[in-house]
N, C-alpha and C positions, 0 to 999 in steps of 0.2 A: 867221458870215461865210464866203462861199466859196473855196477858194481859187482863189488868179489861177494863170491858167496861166505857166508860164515864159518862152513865147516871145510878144513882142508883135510886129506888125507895123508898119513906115514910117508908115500910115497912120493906123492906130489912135495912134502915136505923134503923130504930125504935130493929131488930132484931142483929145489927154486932154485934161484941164480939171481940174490936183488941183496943189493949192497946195503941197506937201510932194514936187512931183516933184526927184528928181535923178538929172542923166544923166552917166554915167560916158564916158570914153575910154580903153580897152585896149588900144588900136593896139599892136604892136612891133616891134620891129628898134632899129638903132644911131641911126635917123634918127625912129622914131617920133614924139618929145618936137617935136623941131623938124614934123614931120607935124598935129602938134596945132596949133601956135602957127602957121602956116600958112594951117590951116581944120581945123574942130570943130563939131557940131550947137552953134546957140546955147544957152551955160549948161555944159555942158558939161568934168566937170573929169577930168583926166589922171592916170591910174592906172599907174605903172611895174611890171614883171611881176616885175624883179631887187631892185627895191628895195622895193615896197609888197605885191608876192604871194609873196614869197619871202626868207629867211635863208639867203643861200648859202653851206655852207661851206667849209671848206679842201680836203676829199676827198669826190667825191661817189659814196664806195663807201659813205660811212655818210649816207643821206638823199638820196641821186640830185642832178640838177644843180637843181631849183629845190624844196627842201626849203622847209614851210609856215614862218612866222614862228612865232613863239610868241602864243597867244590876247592876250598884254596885248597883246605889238608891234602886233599887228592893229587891236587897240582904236583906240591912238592913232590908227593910220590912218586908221579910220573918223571918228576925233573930228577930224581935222585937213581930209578929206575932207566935215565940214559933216552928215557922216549921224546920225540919229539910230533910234530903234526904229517911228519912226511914218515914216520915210519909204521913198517909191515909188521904188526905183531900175529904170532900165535901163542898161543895157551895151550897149556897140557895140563892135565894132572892125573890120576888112576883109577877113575872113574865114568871114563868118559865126560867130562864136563861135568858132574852132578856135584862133584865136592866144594869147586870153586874156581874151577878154569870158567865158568859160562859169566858168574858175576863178574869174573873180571872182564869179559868182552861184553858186559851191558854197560859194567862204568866207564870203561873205553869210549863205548859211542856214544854214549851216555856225555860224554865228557867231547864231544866232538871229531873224536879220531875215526877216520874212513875205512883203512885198513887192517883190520881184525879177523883172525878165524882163531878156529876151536880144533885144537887137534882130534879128529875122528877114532876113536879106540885109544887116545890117551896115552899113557905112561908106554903101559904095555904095547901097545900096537908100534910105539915107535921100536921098542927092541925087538919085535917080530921082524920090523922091517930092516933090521940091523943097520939103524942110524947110528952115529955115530957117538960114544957117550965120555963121561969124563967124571971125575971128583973133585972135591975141593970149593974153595969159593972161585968168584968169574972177578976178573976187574973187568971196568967200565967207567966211564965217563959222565957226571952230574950235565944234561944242558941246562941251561936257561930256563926257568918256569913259565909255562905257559897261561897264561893270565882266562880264566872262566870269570862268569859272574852266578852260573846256575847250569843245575843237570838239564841234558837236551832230549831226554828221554823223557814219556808220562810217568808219572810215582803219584799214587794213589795214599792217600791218609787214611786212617780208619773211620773218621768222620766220615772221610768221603765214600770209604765202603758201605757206611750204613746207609748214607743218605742214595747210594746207588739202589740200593736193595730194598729199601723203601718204596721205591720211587720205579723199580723193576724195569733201570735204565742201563743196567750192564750185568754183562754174566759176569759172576765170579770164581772163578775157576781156584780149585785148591789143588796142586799137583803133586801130594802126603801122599806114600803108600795106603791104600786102601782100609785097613784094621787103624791107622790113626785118624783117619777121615771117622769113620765108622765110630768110634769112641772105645774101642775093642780094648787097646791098652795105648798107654802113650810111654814112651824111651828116653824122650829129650824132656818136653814141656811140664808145667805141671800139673794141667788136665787133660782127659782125651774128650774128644769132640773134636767139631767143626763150627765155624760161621753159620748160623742159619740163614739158608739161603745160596748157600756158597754150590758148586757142582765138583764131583772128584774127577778128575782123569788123572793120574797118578804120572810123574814124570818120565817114568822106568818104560808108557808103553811110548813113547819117542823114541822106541830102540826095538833094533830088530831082535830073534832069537839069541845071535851070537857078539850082543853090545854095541852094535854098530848103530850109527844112526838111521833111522829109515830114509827113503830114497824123497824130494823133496814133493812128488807126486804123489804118491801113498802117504806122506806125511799131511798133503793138502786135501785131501780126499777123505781122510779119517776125522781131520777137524772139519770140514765143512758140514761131515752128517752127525757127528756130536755136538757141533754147536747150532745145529739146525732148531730152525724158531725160537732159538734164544736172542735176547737183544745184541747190537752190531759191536757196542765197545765191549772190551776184554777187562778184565783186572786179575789177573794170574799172580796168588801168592803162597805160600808153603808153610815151612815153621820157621825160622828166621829169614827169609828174601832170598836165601841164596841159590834154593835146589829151584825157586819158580825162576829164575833166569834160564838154569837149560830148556822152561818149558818155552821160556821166551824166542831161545837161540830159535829154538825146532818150528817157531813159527814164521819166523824172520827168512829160516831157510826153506820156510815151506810159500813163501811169496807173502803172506799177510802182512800188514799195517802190524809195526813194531806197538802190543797192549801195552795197558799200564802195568805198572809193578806195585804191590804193597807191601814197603819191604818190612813192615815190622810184623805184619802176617800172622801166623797161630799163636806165638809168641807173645805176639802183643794184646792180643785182642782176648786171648784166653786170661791174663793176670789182670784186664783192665777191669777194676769196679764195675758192674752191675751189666756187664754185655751179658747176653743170651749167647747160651751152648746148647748145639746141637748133638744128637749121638744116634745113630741106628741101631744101637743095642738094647 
């Protein structure tokens, strides 16, 4: 069997025919939940990024601000969420993947599931294509939990970013809008800088002019000569783990070897005692 690519489109969505589809909502913000119950692709079930992609803990110098669950926690998720190993998920949310539709198709495959995409243009693109929508909650069906022992993805530790970068045995790629890379100002965290050592490619150029993903050749083509003579492994991470996963998606759909992830990221490594910050300013 081939695999499916990662990203699908509005209308190849609007068009499948597979009895085992199920469509995820990753919308976020303080209003997202009420965002769902509002209007939601029909079918359609609501995935929280604080509660169902993340264990947050008390200090996010050990694990950054959205630290992964633990593989059971996940499990139930998935079993309460209706999925099982034979099914078709896609992901949306209104961002094209950047807000939290991408983490969830890395802890997907992450988690062993085959069939995963990212809906291409997100929220919006589905109502352009006039899919089909609804409000309210969805019922569904809890299966059987699926028994993991560990993620089947790379996740990089911040020891292990150091001892990379020491050792100038992986790029590290940070995929922050440029002005937080740069130390310009920081929004979220509570320093600006970067990793020293770390390279920006910002996640936003994985997208054409008009939000769309780029095509998976122009996608392959742009990382081969930005990562040119840099070392072979990848460690792609952001400010809390979740925006380097669309960098991940975009490489996965650009043919590369699925990087590491470090998911505790600017976040983490910016609050930890006595790391070095970078800044171009």
């Amino acid at each position: 069997m081939n695999k499916i690519s990662p990203i699908i489109s509005a209308s190849e969505l609007k068009n499948i025919q597979i009895e085992n589809l199920i469509i995820l909502d990753a919308r976020v913000g303080k209003d997202a939940y009420q965002s769902y119950l509002n209007k939601h692709i029909q079918g359609a079930r609501f995935v929280d990024l604080d509660k169902d992609l993340a264990e947050i803990g008390e200090d996010a110098a050990f694990g950054g601000r959205h630290p992964l669950p633990t593989i059971e926690k996940f499990g139930e998720t998935i079993s309460r969420l209706g999925i099982s190993e034979d099914s078709h998920v896609v992901i949306y949310d209104d961002k094209n993947g950047a807000n939290a539709a991408a983490r969830v198709w890395w802890m997907l495959k992450a988690f062993g599931l085959k069939n995963v995409q990212v809906l291409d243009g997100g929220f919006q693109e589905a109502e352009k294509e006039s899919l089909e929508f609804t409000s309210g909650e969805e019922t569904f069906e809890k299966i059987e939990i699926i028994d993991r022992k560990d993620w089947l993805l790379p996740i990089s530790t911040l020891e292990g970013v150091e001892n990379e970068l020491i050792n100038d045995s992986a790029a590290v790629v940070d995929v922050r809008d440029s002005y937080r890379y740069k130390g310009e100002s920081e929004p979220i965290d509570l320093v600006a800088g970067h990793i020293p050592g770390a390279i920006n490619i910002p996640f936003s150029e994985n997208l054409d002019e008009n939000g769309y993903f780029l095509k998976p050749e122009i996608l392959r083509e742009k990382y081969l000569k930005l990562l040119e003579s840099k070392p072979e492994k990848l460690i792609i991470h952001c400010g809390s783990g979740v925006t380097a996963c669309h960098t991940i998606l975009a490489l996965d759909y650009a043919g590369f070897e699925i990087p590491n992830l470090y998911v505790g990221s600017w976040s983490e490594w910016s609050r930890r005692e006595g790391k070095e910050i970078s800044k171009d300013v």
